[in-house]
N, C-alpha and C positions, 0 to 999 in steps of 0.2 A: 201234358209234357211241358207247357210252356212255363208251370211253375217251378218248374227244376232246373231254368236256366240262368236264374237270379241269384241260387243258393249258390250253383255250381262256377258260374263267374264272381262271386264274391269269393269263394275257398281259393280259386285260380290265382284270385288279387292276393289274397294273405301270402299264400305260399309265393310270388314272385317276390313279396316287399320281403319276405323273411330271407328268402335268398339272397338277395339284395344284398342286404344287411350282414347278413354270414360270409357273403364275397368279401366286401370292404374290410371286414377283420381280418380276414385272411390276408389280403393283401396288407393290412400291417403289419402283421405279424412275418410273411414275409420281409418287409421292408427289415424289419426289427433281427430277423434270420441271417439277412446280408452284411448287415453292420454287425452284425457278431460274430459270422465269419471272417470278417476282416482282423478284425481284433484279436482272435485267437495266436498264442505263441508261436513260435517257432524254434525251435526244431527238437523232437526230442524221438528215435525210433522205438526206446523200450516205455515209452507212457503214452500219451493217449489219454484223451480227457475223461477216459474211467478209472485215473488216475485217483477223479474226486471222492470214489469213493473209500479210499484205502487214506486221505493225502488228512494230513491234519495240520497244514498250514493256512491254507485258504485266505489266500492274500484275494487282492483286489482281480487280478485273473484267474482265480480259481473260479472266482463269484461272476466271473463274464459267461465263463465255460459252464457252470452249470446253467445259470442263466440261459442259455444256448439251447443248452438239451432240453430244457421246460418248455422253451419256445417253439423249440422244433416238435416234441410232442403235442402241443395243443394246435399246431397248424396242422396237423396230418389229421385231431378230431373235428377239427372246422371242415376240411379237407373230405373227410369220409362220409359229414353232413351232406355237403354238396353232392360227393357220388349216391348216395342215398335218394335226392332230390331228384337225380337222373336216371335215376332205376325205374323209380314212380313216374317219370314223364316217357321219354320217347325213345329210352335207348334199346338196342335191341337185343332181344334174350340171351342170345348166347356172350354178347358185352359184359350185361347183367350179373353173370354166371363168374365170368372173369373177373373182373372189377372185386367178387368176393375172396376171391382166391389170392390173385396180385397186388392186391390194396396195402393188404399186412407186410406182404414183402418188400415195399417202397418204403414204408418207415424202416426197417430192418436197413435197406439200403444207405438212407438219408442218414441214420445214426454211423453206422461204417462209412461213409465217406467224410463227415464231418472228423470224425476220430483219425482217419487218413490226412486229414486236410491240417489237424493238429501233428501229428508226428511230420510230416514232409512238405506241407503247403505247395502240393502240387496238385496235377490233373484231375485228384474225385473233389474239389470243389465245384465243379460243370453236374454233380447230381443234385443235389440239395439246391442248385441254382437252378435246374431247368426242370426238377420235376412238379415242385407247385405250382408254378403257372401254367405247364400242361394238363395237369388233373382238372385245377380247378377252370379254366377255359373251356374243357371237354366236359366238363361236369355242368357247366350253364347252357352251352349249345347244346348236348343230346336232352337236357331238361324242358326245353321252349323250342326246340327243332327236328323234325324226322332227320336223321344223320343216313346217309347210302351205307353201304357195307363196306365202301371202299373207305373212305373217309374214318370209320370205324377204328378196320384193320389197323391202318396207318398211325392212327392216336393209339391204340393199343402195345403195336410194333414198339414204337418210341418209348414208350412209357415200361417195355420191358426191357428194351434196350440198356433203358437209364437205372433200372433196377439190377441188372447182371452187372452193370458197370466197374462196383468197386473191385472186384476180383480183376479186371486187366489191369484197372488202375494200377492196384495197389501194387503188383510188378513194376508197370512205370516209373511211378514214384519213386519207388524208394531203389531202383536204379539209377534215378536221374543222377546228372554228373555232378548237379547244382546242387542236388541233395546230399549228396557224399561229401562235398565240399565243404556244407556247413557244416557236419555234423561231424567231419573231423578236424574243424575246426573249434566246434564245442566239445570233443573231447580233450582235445589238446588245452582248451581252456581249464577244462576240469583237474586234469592231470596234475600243469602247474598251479593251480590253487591249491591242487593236493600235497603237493611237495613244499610247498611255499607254506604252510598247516604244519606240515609234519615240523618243519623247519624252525618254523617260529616254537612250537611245540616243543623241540627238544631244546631249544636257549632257557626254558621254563621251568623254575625248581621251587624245592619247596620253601626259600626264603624269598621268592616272587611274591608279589601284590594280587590280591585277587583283579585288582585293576589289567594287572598285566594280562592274566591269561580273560577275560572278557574282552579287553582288544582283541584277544588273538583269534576268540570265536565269533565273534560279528564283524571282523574286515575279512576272515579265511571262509566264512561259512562252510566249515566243518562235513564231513559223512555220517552217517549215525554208528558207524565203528568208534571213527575220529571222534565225536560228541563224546562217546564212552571213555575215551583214554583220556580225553580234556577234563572230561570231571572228574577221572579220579587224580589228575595234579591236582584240581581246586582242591578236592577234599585232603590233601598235603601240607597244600600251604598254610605255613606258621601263624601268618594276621587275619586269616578271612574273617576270622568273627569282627574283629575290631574294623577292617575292612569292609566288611558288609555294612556295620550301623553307621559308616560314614558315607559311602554309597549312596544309601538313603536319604541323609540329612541331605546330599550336594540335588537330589531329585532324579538320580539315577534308579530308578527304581522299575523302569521298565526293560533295562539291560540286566534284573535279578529277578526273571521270571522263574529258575529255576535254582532259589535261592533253598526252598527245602528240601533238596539235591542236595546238599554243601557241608552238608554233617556239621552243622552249629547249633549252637543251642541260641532254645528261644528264652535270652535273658530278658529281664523289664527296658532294657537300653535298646534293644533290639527291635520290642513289640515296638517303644515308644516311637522308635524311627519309623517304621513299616508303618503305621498308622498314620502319622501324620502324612509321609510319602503317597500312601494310598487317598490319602482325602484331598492333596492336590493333586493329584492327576485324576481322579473322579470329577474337581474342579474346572477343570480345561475340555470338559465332555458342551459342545455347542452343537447343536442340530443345524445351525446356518449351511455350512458347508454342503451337509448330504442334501440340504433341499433347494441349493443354488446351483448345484453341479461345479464350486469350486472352491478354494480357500485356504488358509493355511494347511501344509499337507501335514505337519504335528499334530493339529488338531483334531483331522479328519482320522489318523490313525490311533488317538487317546483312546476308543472305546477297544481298539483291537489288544492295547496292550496293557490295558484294564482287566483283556477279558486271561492275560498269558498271567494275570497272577492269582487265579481260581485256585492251585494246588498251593499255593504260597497261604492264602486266606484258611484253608482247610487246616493245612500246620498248623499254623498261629493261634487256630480259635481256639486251639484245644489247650493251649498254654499261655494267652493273653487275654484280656479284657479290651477285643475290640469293638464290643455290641452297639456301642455309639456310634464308632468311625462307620460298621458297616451298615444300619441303618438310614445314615448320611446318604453314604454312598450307592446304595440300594433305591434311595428316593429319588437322587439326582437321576440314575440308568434308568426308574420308570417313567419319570417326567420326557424326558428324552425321549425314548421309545414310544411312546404314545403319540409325540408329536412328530414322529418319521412314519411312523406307520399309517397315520391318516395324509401325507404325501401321494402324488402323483407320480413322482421319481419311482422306477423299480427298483434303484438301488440304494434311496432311502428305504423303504420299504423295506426292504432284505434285514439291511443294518440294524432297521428298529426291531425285526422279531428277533435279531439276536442279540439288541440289548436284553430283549423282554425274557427271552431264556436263562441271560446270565441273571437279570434281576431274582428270577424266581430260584438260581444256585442258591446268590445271596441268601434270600430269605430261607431256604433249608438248611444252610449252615448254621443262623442264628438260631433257628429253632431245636437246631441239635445240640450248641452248648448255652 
């Protein structure tokens, strides 16, 4: 017998240093959980950050809010390590039993209150805040300690408490007075932007500037109704072609994301401006920013609205000879990408696979014409 106690206190040691270890992440991730709930907007009742999956703007807080929910996902499988740890140690069968059944349900929970906590930023923030550090505390004591049945109970209680929770919440919430307040005060805001759109919209004819009506949709930011009616003025007006290749020369070329929208033709004057347009703002593509966490914010946004002229490049190829500019430009985004992707920043890292996405566009378009 006494040979069995060297193997069995050596397995003992692994398994605590591994818990160990799986704690501390957790509790980063945690930490990383909190700061993302802070962050999150406010106020919207009919969205909800599964918003991202429908949303195809994905500015800089879309990328928090998923962000968020990846995070939130892999602390509940850090999370479920641990209760796994406490199954195999001390906790008691019928806990055991539990823990299988209620585990799934607290992520369920954690994702609905988080979603609550975006539309109203009220009361279901107190789940996602107090149910990880309940689990996982419960999960290291019943692991390395006999736990009584009362002691049990009481961790259990809590822990389904916290899990039932969004459902009163989310009455609370979105009764709150505070919540009504803002959010008719963001309707109100919407309304007059709306009218204020229309407005500008109807001063707008077809002997207008495409200049003009581009004012008109990035200071009103438009509905996708309104988007619809704005484009078909542009496609009216008298100069836009002429209009467009000058657009370009001035380097406005990220305010003509949706310039193969515009019903013009892609003459040699056209290609030639888009081209050159496109190869300085691929030029202005610097990685400093994403991997200092600051920096000119034009900068840091060159690769977003590099990536708003994909449909614009797909037109073009098929009627210009841009294989140079876009191989240029193809090289510059993987250089780039490569060196945000091997970053520590999560949100260089994000940015560089999605240079590396748009790169590999590039290269399927050139290889198609």
């Amino acid at each position: 017998m006494s040979t069995d106690h060297p193997s069995h206190d050596g397995e003992t040691s692994k398994s605590a240093i591994g818990l160990f270890f799986a704690y501390l992440f957790a509790c980063l991730l945690y930490f990383l959980l909190i700061g993302g709930l802070q962050g999150l907007r406010c106020c919207d009742p009919n969205g909800g950050i599964w918003h991202l999956a429908r949303s195809s703007r994905q500015d800089l807080l879309d990328l928090l809010a998923g962000f968020l929910l990846l995070d939130t996902l892999v602390l509940w499988m850090v999370l479920g390590l641990l209760l796994m740890g406490a199954v195999r140690g001390e906790m008691p069968r019928w806990a055991a039993i539990l823990a299988v059944v209620v585990y799934p349900l607290t992520l369920v929970a954690a994702f609905a209150s988080i979603d609550l906590r975006e539309r109203y930023h009220g009361w279901a923030i107190v789940v996602p805040v107090l149910l990880p550090p309940l689990i996982g505390l419960y999960a290291i004591w019943a692991r390395f300690n006999q736990l009584d049945k009362i002691t049990s109970m009481l961790a259990w209680a809590a822990i389904l408490v916290l899990t039932i929770a969004p459902i009163p919440l989310f009455f609370v919430d979105a009764r709150s007075e505070l919540v009504k307040e803002r959010i008719e005060a963001a309707r109100a805001s919407n309304d007059l932007q709306r009218q204020q759109f229309e407005a500008s919209l109807a001063r707008l004819t077809p002997d207008s500037s495409l200049r003009d009506y581009l004012f008109a949709e990035h200071q009103l930011s438009p509905s996708p109704y309104q988007k619809q009616q704005w484009l078909e003025g542009v496609r009216r007006v008298k100069s836009r072609q002429a209009d467009a290749i000058t657009l370009l020369k001035e380097g406005e070329i990220a305010r003509l994301g949706a310039l193969w929208q515009f019903n013009i033709e892609a003459t040699p004057a056209l290609c030639e401006a888009f081209g050159d347009a496109l190869g300085k703002l691929a030029a202005k593509i610097d990685p400093t920013p994403f991997l200092t966490g600051g920096g000119d914010l034009r900068v840091m946004r060159a690769p977003e609205f590099l990536r708003l002229q994909l449909q614009n490049i797909k037109w073009l190829s098929a009627h210009c000879d841009l294989d140079d500019t876009l191989a240029e430009v193809e090289a510059k985004v993987r250089t780039t990408s490569e060196s945000l992707r091997q970053s520590k920043r999560n949100f260089a890292q994000i940015e560089g696979y999605r240079m590396e996405q748009f790169a590999a566009a590039l290269a399927e378009v050139r290889h198609r014409h």
